[in-house]
C-alpha beads as a LAMMPS data file, in Angstrom:
LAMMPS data file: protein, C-alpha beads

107 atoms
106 bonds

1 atom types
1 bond types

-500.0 500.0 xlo xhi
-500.0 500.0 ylo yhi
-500.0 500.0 zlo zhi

Masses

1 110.0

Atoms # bond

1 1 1 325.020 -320.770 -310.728
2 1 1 322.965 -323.864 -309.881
3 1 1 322.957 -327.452 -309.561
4 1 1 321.284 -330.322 -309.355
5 1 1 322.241 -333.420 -307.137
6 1 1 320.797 -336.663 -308.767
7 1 1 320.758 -339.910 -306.451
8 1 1 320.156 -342.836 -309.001
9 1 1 320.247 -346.690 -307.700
10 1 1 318.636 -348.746 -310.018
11 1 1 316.872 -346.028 -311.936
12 1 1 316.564 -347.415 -315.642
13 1 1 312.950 -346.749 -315.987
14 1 1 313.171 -342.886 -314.976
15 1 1 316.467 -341.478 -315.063
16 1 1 316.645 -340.476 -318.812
17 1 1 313.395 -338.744 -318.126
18 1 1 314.227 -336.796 -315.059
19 1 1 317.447 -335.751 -316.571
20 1 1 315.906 -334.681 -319.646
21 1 1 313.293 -333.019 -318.089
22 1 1 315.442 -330.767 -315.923
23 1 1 318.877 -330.295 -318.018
24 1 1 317.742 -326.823 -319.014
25 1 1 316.768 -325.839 -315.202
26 1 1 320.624 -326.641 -314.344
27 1 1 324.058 -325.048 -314.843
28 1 1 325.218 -328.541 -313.804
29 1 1 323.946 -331.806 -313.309
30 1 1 325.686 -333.869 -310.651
31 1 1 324.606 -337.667 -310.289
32 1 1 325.377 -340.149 -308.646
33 1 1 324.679 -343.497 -309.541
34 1 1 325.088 -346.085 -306.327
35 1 1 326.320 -349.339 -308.087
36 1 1 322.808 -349.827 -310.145
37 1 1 322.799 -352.859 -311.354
38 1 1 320.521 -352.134 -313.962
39 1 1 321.107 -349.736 -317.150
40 1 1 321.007 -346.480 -314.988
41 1 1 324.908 -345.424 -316.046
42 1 1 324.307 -346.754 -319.563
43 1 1 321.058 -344.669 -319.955
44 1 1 323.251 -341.941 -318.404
45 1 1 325.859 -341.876 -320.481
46 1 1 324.127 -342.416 -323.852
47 1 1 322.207 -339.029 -323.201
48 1 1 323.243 -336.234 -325.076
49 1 1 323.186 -333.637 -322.562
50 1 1 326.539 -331.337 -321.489
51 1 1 325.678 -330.396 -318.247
52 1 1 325.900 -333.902 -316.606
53 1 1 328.913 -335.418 -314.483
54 1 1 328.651 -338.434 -313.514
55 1 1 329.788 -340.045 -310.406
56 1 1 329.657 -343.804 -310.193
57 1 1 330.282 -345.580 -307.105
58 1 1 332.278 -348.560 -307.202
59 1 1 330.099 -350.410 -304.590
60 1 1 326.499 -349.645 -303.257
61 1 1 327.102 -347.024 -300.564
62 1 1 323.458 -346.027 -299.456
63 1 1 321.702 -342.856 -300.086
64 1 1 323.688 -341.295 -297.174
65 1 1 327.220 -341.842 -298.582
66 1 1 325.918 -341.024 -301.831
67 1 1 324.754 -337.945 -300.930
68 1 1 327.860 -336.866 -298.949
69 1 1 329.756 -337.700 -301.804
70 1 1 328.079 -335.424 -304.973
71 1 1 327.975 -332.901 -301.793
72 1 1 331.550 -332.630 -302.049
73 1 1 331.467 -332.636 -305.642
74 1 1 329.141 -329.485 -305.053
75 1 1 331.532 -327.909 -302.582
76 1 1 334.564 -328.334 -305.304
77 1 1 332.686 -326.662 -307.746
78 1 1 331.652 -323.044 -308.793
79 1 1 328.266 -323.875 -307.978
80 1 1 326.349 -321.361 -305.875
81 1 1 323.236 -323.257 -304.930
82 1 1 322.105 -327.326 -305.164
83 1 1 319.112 -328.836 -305.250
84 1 1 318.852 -332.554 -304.069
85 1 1 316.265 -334.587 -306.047
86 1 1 316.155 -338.643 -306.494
87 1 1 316.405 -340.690 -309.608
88 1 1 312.910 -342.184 -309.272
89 1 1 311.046 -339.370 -310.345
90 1 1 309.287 -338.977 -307.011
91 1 1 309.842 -334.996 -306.759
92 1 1 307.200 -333.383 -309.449
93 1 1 309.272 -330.856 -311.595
94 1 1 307.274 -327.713 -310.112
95 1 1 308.626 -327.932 -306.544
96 1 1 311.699 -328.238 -308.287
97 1 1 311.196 -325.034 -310.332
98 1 1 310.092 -322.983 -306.881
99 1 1 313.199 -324.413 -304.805
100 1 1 315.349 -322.729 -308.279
101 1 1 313.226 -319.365 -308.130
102 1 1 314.273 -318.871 -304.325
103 1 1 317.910 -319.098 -305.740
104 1 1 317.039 -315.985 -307.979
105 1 1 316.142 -314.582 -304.618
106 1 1 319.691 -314.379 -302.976
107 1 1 318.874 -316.133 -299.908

Bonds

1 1 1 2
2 1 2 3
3 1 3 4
4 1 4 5
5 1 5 6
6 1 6 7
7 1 7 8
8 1 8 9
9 1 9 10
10 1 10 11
11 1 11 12
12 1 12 13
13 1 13 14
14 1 14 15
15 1 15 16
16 1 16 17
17 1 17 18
18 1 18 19
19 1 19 20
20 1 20 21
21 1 21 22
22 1 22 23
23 1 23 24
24 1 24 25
25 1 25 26
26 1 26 27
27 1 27 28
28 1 28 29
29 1 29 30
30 1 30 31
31 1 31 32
32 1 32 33
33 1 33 34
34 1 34 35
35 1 35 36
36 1 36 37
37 1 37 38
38 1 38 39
39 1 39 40
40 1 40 41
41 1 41 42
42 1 42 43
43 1 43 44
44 1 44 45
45 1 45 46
46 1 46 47
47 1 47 48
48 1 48 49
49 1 49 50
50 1 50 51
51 1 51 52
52 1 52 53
53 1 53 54
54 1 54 55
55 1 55 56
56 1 56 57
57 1 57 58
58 1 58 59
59 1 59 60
60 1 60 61
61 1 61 62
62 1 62 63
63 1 63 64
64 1 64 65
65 1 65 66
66 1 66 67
67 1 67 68
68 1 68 69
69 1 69 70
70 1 70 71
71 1 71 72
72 1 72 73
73 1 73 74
74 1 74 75
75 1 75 76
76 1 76 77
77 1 77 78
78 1 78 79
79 1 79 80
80 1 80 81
81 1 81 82
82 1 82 83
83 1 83 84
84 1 84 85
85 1 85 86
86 1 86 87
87 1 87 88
88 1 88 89
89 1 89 90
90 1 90 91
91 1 91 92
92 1 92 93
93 1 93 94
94 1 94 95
95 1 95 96
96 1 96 97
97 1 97 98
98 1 98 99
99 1 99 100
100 1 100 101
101 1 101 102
102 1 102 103
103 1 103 104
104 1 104 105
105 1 105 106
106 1 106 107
Protein backbone atom coordinates (compact mmCIF):
# COMPACT_ATOMS: atom_id res chain seq x y z
CA UNK A 1 0.00 0.00 0.00
CA UNK A 2 0.84 3.69 -0.46
CA UNK A 3 0.81 6.97 1.02
CA UNK A 4 0.98 10.28 0.70
CA UNK A 5 2.73 12.77 3.19
CA UNK A 6 1.02 16.27 2.91
CA UNK A 7 3.00 19.31 4.57
CA UNK A 8 0.30 22.15 4.76
CA UNK A 9 1.19 25.66 6.61
CA UNK A 10 -1.05 28.14 5.59
CA UNK A 11 -2.42 26.33 2.58
CA UNK A 12 -6.16 27.62 2.22
CA UNK A 13 -5.90 28.49 -1.36
CA UNK A 14 -4.57 24.90 -2.54
CA UNK A 15 -5.00 22.26 -0.15
CA UNK A 16 -8.62 21.18 -1.04
CA UNK A 17 -7.30 20.95 -4.54
CA UNK A 18 -4.22 18.92 -4.04
CA UNK A 19 -6.08 16.60 -1.82
CA UNK A 20 -8.78 16.18 -4.17
CA UNK A 21 -6.70 15.78 -6.92
CA UNK A 22 -4.67 12.90 -5.51
CA UNK A 23 -7.19 11.00 -2.97
CA UNK A 24 -7.67 8.28 -5.56
CA UNK A 25 -3.68 7.89 -6.17
CA UNK A 26 -3.48 7.06 -2.23
CA UNK A 27 -4.32 4.18 0.14
CA UNK A 28 -3.80 6.91 2.76
CA UNK A 29 -3.44 10.43 3.01
CA UNK A 30 -1.28 11.66 5.86
CA UNK A 31 -1.13 15.58 6.47
CA UNK A 32 0.14 17.57 8.44
CA UNK A 33 -0.96 20.88 9.00
CA UNK A 34 1.89 23.16 10.96
CA UNK A 35 -0.33 25.57 13.07
CA UNK A 36 -1.89 27.40 9.75
CA UNK A 37 -3.37 30.13 10.75
CA UNK A 38 -5.53 30.34 7.96
CA UNK A 39 -8.53 27.82 6.97
CA UNK A 40 -6.07 24.96 5.95
CA UNK A 41 -7.58 22.36 8.86
CA UNK A 42 -11.09 23.73 8.24
CA UNK A 43 -10.80 23.15 4.41
CA UNK A 44 -9.33 19.81 5.56
CA UNK A 45 -11.75 18.62 7.52
CA UNK A 46 -14.87 19.73 5.60
CA UNK A 47 -13.62 17.45 2.63
CA UNK A 48 -15.35 14.43 2.12
CA UNK A 49 -12.62 12.15 1.46
CA UNK A 50 -11.83 8.71 3.74
CA UNK A 51 -8.42 8.29 3.15
CA UNK A 52 -7.18 11.44 5.04
CA UNK A 53 -5.67 11.64 8.72
CA UNK A 54 -4.97 14.53 9.86
CA UNK A 55 -2.23 15.61 12.07
CA UNK A 56 -2.36 19.10 13.49
CA UNK A 57 0.42 20.54 15.30
CA UNK A 58 -0.26 22.44 18.27
CA UNK A 59 2.45 25.09 17.51
CA UNK A 60 4.37 25.91 14.19
CA UNK A 61 7.18 23.35 14.15
CA UNK A 62 8.90 23.97 10.66
CA UNK A 63 8.84 21.78 7.70
CA UNK A 64 11.57 19.62 9.37
CA UNK A 65 9.61 18.63 12.52
CA UNK A 66 6.69 18.33 10.46
CA UNK A 67 8.04 16.03 8.34
CA UNK A 68 9.64 13.83 11.04
CA UNK A 69 6.47 13.73 12.59
CA UNK A 70 3.81 12.25 9.62
CA UNK A 71 7.20 10.09 9.06
CA UNK A 72 6.45 8.36 12.13
CA UNK A 73 2.92 8.30 11.43
CA UNK A 74 4.15 6.40 8.18
CA UNK A 75 6.38 4.05 10.13
CA UNK A 76 3.22 3.12 12.56
CA UNK A 77 1.25 2.30 9.77
CA UNK A 78 0.71 -0.60 7.21
CA UNK A 79 1.93 1.57 4.64
CA UNK A 80 4.53 0.13 2.27
CA UNK A 81 5.73 3.16 0.39
CA UNK A 82 5.28 7.33 0.97
CA UNK A 83 5.48 9.93 -1.14
CA UNK A 84 6.33 13.46 0.32
CA UNK A 85 4.57 16.32 -1.53
CA UNK A 86 3.75 20.05 -0.08
CA UNK A 87 0.45 21.72 0.42
CA UNK A 88 1.15 24.53 -2.07
CA UNK A 89 0.64 22.70 -5.06
CA UNK A 90 4.22 23.16 -6.22
CA UNK A 91 4.77 19.31 -7.27
CA UNK A 92 2.66 18.85 -10.76
CA UNK A 93 0.49 15.64 -10.28
CA UNK A 94 2.54 13.64 -13.08
CA UNK A 95 5.83 13.38 -11.16
CA UNK A 96 3.64 12.35 -8.57
CA UNK A 97 2.01 9.58 -10.66
CA UNK A 98 5.76 8.26 -11.88
CA UNK A 99 7.21 8.34 -8.15
CA UNK A 100 3.64 5.83 -7.49
CA UNK A 101 4.42 3.64 -10.73
CA UNK A 102 8.06 2.86 -9.32
CA UNK A 103 6.11 1.54 -6.20
CA UNK A 104 4.33 -1.00 -8.62
CA UNK A 105 7.91 -1.82 -9.41
CA UNK A 106 9.03 -3.42 -6.01
CA UNK A 107 12.00 -1.40 -5.52
Amino acid sequence: MIGCLVLAYNEENYIEEILTEISDTFDKIIVVNDASTDKTADKIKNLDLNNISLISNDKNFGAGRSLEIGVKNFLDSELDYLVKIDGDKQFKIEDINKLVQLSNKDY
